[in-house]
TORVEXRO-252430 format. One record per atom (N, C-alpha, C, O): chain; residue in three letters; residue number from 0; atom name; x, y, z. Coordinates in steps of 0.001 Angstrom, whole numbers, plus 500000, padded with zeros to 6 digits. Layout:
N
> A|Ala|NUM|CA|X|Y|Z
...
//
This chain:
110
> A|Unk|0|N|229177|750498|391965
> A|Unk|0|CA|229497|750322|390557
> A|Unk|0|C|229512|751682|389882
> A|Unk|0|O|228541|752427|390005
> A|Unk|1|N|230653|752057|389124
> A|Unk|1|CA|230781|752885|388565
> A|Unk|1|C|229933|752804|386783
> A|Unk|1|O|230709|752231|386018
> A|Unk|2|N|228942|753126|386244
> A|Unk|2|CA|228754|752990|385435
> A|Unk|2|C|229074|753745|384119
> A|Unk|2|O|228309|753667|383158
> A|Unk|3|N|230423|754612|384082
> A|Unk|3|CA|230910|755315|383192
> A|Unk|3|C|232388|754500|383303
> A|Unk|3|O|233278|754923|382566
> A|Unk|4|N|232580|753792|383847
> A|Unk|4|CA|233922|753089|383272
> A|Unk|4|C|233566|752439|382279
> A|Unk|4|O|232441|752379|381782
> A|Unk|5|N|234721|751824|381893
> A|Unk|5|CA|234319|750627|380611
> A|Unk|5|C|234611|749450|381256
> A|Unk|5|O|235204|749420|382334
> A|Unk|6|N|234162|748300|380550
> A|Unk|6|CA|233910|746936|380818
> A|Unk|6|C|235164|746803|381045
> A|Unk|6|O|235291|746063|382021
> A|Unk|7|N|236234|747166|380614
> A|Unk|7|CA|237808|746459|380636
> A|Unk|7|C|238169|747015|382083
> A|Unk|7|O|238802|746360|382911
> A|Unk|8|N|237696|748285|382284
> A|Unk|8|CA|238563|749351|383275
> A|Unk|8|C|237724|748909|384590
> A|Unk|8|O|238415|748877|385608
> A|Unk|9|N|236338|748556|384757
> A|Unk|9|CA|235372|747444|385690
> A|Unk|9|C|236169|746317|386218
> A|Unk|9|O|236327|746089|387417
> A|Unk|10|N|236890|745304|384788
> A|Unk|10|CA|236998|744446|384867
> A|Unk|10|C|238452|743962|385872
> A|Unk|10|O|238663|742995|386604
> A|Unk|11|N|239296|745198|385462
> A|Unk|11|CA|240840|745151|386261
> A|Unk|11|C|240576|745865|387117
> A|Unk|11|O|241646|746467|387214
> A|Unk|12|N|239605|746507|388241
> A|Unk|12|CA|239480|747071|389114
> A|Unk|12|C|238824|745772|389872
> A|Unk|12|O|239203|745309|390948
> A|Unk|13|N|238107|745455|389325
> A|Unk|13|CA|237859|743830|390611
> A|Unk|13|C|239284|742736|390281
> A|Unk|13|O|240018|742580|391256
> A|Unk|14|N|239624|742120|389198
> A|Unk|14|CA|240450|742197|389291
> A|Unk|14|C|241961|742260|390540
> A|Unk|14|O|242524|741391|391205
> A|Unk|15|N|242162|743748|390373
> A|Unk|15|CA|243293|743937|391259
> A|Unk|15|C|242658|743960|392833
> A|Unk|15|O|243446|743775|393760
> A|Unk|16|N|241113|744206|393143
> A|Unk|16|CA|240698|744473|394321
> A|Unk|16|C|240793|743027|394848
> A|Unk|16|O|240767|742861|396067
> A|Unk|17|N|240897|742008|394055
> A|Unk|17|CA|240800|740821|394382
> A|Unk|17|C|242349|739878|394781
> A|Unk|17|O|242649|738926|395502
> A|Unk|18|N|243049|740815|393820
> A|Unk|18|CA|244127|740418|394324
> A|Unk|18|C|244933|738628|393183
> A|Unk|18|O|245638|737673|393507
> A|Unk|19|N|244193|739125|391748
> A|Unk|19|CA|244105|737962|391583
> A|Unk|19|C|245219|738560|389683
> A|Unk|19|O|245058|739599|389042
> A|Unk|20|N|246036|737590|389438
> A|Unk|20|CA|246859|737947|388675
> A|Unk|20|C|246029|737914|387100
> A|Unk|20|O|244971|737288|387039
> A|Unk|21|N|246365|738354|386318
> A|Unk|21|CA|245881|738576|384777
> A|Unk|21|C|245573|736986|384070
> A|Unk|21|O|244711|736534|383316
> A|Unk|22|N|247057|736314|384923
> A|Unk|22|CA|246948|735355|384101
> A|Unk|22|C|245523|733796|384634
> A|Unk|22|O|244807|733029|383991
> A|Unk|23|N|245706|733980|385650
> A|Unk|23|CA|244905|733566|386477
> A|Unk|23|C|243142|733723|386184
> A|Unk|23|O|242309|732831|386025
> A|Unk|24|N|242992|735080|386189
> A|Unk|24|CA|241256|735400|385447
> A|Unk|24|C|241376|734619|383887
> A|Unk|24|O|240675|733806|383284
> A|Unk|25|N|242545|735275|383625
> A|Unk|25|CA|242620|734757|381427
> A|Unk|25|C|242354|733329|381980
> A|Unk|25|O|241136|733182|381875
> A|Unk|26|N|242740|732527|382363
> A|Unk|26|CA|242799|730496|382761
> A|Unk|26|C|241019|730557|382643
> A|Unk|26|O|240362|729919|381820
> A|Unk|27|N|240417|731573|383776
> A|Unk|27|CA|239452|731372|384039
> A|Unk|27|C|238373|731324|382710
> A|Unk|27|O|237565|730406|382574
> A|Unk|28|N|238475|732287|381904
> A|Unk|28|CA|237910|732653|380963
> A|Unk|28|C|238423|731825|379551
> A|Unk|28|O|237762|731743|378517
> A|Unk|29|N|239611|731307|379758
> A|Unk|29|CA|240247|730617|378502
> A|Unk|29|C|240351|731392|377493
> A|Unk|29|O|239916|731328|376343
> A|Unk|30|N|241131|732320|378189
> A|Unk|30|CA|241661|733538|376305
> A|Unk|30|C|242968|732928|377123
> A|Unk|30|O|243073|732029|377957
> A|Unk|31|N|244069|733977|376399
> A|Unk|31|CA|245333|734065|376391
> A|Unk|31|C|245497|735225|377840
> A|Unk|31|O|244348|735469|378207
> A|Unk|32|N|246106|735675|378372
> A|Unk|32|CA|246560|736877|378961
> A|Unk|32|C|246810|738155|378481
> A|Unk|32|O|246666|739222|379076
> A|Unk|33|N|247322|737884|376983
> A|Unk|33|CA|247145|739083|376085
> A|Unk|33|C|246123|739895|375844
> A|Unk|33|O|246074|741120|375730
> A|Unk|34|N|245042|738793|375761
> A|Unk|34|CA|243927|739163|375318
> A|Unk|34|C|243155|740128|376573
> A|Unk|34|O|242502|741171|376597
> A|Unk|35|N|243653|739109|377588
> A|Unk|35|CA|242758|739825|378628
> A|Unk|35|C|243374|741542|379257
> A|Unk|35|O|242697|742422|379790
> A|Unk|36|N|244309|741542|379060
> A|Unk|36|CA|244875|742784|378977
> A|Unk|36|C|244351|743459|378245
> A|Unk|36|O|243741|744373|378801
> A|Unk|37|N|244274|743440|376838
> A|Unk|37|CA|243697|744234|375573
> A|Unk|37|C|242421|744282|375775
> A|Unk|37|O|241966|745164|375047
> A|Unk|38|N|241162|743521|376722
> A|Unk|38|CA|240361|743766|376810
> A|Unk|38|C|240056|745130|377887
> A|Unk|38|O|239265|746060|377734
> A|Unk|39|N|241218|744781|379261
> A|Unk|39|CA|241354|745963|380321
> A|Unk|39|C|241513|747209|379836
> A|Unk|39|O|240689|748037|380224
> A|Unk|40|N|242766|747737|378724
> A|Unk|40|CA|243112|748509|378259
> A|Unk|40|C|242146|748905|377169
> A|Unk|40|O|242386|749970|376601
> A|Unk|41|N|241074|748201|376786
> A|Unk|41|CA|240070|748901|375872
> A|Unk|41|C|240121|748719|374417
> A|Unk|41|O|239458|749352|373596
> A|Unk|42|N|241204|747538|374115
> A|Unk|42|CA|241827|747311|372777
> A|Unk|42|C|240948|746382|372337
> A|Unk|42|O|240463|746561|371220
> A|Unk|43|N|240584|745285|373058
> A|Unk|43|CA|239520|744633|372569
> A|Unk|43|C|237892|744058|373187
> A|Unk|43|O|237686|744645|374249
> A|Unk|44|N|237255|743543|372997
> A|Unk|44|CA|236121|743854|373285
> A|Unk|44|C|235772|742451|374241
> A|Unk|44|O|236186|741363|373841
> A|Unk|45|N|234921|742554|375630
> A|Unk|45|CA|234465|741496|375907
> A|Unk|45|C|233394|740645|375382
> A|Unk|45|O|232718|741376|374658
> A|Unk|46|N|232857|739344|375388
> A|Unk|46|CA|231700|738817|375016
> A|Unk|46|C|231177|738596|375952
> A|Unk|46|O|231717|738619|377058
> A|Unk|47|N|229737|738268|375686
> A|Unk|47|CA|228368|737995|376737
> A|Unk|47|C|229085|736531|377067
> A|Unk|47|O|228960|736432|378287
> A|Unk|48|N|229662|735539|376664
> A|Unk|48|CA|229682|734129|377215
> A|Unk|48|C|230655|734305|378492
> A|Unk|48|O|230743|733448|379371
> A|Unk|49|N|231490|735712|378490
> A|Unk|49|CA|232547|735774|379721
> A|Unk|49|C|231525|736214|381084
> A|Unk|49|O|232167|736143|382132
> A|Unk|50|N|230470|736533|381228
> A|Unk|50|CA|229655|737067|381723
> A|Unk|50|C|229424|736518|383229
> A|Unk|50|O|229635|737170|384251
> A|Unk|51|N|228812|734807|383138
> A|Unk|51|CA|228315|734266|383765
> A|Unk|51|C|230025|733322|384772
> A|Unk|51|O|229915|732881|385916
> A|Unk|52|N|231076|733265|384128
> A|Unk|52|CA|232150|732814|384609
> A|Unk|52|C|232763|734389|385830
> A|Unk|52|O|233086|734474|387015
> A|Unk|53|N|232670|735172|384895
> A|Unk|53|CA|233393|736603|385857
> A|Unk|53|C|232070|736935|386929
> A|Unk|53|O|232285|737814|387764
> A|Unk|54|N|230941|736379|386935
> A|Unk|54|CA|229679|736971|387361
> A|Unk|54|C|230442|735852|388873
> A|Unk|54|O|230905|736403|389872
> A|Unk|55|N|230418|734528|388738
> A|Unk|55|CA|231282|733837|389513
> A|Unk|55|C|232405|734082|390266
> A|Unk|55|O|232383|733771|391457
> A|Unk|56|N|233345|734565|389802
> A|Unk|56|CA|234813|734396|390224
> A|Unk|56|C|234746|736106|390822
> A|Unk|56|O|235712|736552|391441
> A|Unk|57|N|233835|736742|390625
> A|Unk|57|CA|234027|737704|391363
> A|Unk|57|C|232672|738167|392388
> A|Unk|57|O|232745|739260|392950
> A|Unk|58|N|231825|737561|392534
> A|Unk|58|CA|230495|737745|393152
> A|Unk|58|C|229628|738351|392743
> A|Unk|58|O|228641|738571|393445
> A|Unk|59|N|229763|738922|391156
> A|Unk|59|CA|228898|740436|390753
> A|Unk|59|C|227812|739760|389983
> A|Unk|59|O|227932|738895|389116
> A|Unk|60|N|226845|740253|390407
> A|Unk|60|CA|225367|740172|389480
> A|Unk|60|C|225612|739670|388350
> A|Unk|60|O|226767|739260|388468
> A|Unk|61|N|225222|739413|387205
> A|Unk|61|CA|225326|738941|385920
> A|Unk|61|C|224928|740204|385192
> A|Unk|61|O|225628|740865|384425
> A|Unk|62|N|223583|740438|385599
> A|Unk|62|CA|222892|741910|385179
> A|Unk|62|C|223847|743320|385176
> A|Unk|62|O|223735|744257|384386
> A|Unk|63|N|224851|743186|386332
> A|Unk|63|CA|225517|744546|386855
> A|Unk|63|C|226652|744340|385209
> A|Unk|63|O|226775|745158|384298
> A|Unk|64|N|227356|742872|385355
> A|Unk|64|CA|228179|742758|384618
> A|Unk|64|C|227343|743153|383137
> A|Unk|64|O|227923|744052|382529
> A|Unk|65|N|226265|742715|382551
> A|Unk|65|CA|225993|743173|381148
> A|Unk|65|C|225431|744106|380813
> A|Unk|65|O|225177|744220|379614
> A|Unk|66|N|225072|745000|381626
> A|Unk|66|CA|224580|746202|381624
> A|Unk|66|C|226052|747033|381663
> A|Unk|66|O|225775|748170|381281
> A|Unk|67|N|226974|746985|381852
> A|Unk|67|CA|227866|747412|381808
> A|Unk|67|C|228894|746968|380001
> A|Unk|67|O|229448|747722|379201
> A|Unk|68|N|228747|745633|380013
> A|Unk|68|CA|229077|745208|378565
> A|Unk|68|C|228350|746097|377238
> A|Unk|68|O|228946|746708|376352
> A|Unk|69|N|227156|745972|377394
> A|Unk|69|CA|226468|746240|376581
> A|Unk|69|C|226345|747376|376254
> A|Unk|69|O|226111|747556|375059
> A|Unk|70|N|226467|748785|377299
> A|Unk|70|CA|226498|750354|377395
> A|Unk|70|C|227547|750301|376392
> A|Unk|70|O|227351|750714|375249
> A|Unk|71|N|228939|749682|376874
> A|Unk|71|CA|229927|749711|375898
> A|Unk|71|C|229474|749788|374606
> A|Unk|71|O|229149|750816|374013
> A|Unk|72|N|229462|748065|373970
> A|Unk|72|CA|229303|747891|372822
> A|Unk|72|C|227834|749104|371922
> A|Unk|72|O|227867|749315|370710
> A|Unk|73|N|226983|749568|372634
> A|Unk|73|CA|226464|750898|372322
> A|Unk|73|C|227188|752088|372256
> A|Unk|73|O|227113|752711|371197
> A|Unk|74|N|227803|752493|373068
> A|Unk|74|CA|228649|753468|373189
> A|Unk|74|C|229469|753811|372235
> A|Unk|74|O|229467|754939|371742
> A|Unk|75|N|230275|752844|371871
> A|Unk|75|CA|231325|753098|370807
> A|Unk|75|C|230749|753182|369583
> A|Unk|75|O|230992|753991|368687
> A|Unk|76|N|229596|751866|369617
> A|Unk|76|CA|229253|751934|367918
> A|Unk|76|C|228357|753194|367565
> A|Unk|76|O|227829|753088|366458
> A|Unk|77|N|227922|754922|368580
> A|Unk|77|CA|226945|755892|368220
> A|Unk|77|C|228158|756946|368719
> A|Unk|77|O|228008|758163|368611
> A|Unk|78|N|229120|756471|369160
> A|Unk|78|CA|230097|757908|369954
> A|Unk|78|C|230146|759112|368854
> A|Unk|78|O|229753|760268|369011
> A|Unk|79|N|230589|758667|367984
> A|Unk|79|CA|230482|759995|366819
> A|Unk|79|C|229773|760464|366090
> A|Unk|79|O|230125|761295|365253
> A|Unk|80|N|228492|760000|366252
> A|Unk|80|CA|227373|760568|365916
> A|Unk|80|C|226994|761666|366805
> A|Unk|80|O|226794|761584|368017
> A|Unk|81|N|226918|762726|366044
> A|Unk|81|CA|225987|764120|366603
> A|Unk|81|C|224836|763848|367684
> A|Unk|81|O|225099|764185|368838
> A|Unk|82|N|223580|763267|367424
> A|Unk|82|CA|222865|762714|367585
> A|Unk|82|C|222752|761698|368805
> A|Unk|82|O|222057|760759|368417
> A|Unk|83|N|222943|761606|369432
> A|Unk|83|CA|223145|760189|370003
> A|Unk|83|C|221990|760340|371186
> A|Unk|83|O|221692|759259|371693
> A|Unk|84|N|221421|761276|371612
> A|Unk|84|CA|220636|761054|372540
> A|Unk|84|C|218690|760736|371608
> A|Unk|84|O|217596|760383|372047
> A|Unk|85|N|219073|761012|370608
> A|Unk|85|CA|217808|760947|369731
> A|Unk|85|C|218189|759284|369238
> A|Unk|85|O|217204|758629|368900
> A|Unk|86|N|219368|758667|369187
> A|Unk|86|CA|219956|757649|368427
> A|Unk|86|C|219405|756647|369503
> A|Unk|86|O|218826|755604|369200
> A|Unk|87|N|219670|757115|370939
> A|Unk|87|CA|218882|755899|372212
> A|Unk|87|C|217822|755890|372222
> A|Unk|87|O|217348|754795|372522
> A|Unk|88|N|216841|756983|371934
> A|Unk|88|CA|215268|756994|372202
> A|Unk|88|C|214727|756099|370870
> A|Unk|88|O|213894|755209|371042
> A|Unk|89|N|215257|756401|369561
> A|Unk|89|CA|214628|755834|368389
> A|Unk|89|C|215087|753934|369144
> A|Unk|89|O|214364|753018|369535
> A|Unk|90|N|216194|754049|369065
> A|Unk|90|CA|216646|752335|369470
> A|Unk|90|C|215725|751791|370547
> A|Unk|90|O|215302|750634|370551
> A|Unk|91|N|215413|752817|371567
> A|Unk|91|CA|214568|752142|372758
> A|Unk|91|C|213375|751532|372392
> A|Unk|91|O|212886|750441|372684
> A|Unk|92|N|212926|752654|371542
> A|Unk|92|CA|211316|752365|370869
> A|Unk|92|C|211494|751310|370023
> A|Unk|92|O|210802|750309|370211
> A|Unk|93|N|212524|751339|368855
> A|Unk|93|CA|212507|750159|368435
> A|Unk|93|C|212843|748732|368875
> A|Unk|93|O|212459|747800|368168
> A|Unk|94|N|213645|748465|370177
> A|Unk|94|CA|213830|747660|370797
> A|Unk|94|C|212338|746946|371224
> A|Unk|94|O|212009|745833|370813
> A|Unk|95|N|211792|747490|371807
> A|Unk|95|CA|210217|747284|372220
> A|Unk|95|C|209282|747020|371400
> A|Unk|95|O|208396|746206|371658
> A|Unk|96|N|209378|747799|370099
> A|Unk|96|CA|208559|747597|368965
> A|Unk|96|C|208946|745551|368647
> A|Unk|96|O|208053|744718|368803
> A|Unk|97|N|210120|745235|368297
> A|Unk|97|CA|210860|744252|367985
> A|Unk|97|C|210322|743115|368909
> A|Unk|97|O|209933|741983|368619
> A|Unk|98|N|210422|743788|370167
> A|Unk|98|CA|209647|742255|371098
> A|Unk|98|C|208883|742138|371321
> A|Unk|98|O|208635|741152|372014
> A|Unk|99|N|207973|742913|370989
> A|Unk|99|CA|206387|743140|370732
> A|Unk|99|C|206309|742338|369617
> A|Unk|99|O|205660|741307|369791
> A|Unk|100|N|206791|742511|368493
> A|Unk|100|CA|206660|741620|367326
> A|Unk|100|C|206493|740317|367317
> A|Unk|100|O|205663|739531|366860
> A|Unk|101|N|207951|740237|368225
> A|Unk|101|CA|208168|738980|368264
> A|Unk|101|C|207355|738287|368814
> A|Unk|101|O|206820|737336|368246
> A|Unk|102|N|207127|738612|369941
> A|Unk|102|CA|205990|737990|370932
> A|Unk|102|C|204466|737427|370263
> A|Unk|102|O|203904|736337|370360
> A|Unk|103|N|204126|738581|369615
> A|Unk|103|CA|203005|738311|368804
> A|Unk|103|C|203206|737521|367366
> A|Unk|103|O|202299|737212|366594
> A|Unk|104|N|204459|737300|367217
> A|Unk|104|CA|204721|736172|366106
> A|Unk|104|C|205899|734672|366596
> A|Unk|104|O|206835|734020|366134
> A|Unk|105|N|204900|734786|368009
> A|Unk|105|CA|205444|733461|368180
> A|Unk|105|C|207248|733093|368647
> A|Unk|105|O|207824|732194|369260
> A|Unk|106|N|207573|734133|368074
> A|Unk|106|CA|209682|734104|368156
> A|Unk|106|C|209668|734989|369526
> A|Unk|106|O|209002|735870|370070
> A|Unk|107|N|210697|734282|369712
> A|Unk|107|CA|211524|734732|370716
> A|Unk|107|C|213301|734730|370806
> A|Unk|107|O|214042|734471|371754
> A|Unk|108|N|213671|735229|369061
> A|Unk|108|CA|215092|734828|368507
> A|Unk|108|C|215247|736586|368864
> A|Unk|108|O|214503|737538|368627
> A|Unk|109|N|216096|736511|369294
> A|Unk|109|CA|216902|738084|370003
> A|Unk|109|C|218548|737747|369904
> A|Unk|109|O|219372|738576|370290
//
């Protein structure tokens, strides 16, 4: 696993390794074919519910697949910030702080 591709550029590399047409994965997932293109090409964004269907139809971890989603949707939303390696450490801590909270107040809404 390459973990500097993006979710789209992941996604049409199994995909084509598979041998399996655009329109065919889109059926799988129930978008359009458009869509699923615009997701390859980086135009639009995947969701966590495609996760556990592509985690299927292609043999890959679930974990490999959202750890890869999720870098994304981080990625883009701090790319132009100066900052960004101070922007992951504050988020890490606060990530932890948050389920610590939660934990100790009973929630478990994430």
């Amino acid at each position: 696993m390459n973990t500097k591709q993006s979710f789209g550029e992941y996604l049409r590399k199994l995909r084509e390794e598979n041998n399996l047409p655009i329109r065919k994965v889109a059926s799988k997932l129930d978008i359009d074919p458009s869509t699923l293109g615009k997701i390859e090409r980086g135009e639009r964004s995947a969701n966590k519910e495609m996760i556990p269907i592509l985690s299927t139809l292609f043999g890959i971890e679930e974990k490999t697949l959202g750890l890869i989603l999720f870098s994304d949707k981080v990625a883009y939303q701090i790319i132009g910030e100066e900052n960004t390696n101070e922007i992951l450490k504050v988020a890490e801590e606060k990530i932890q702080y948050l389920k610590n909270l939660n934990l100790k107040q009973g929630k478990i809404n994430f």
